[in-house]
C-alpha positions in Angstrom: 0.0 0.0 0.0 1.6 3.2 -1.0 1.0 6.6 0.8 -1.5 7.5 -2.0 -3.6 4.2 -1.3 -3.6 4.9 2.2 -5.0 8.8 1.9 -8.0 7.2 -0.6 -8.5 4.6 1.5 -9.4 7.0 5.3 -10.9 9.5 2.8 -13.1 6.4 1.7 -14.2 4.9 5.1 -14.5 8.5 6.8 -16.1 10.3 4.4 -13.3 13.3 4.5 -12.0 15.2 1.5 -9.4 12.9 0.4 -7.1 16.9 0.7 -7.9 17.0 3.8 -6.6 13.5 4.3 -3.9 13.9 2.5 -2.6 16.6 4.6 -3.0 15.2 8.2 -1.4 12.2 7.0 1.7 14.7 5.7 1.3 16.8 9.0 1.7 13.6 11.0 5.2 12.0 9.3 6.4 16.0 9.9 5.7 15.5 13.4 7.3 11.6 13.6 10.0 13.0 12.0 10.7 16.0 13.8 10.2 13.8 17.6 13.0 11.7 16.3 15.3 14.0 15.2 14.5 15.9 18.9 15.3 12.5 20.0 11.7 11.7 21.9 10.3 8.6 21.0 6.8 8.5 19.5 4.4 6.0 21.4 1.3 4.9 19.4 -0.7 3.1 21.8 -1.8 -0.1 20.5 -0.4 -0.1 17.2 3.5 0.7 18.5 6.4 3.2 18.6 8.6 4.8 16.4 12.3 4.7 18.1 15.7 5.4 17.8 18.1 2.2 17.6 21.5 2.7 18.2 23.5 0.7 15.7 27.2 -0.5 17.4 30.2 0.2 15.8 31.1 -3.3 13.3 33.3 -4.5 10.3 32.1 -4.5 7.0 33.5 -5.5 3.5 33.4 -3.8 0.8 33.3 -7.0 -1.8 34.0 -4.6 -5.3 37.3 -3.9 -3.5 37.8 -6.7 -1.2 38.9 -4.5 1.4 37.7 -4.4 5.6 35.8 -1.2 6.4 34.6 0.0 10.0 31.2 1.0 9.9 31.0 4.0 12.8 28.4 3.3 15.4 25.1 5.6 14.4 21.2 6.0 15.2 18.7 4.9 13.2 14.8 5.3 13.3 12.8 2.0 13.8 9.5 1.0 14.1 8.9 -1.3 17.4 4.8 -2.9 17.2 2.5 -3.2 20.2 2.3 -6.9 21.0 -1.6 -6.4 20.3 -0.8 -5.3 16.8 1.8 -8.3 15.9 -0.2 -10.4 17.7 -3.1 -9.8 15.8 -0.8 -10.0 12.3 0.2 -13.5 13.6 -3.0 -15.0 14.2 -4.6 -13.6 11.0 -2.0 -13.7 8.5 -1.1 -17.1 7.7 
């Protein structure tokens, strides 16, 4: 499902201008995005959290050149699901 499917399908089931839509759903990845990079976590009760992971420094290879790299430890955003949610996916996606 792409952004665009998602925007039809609230403006669908909720009756709202699919603008409208289209707009909150912008407003709320600014506002994800803007948590993360202020370093607060954003908790989604029931559905889950967007985080940020903090990847350990580690040895890579760089196979073109068959050389050892060290891959700096860095933050990344994640996406953790509520047990609910997965638990849900697990028992209705087979």
């Amino acid at each position: 499902m792409t952004k665009a499917d998602l925007v039809a399908e609230i403006a669908n089931k909720t009756g709202i201008d699919k603008g409208a839509v289209q707009q909150v759903v912008e407003q709320f990845m600014i506002v994800v995005k803007g948590s993360l990079l202020k370093k607060e976590n954003v908790y989604l009760r029931g559905f889950g959290s967007f985080i940020i992971k903090e990847r350990a420094q580690k040895t890579g290879r760089n196979i073109s050149k068959n050389t050892t790299i060290v891959i700096p430890a860095h933050k990344i955003p994640s996406f953790k699901p509520a047990k609910s949610f997965s638990n849900t996916i697990k028992a209705k996606v087979k």
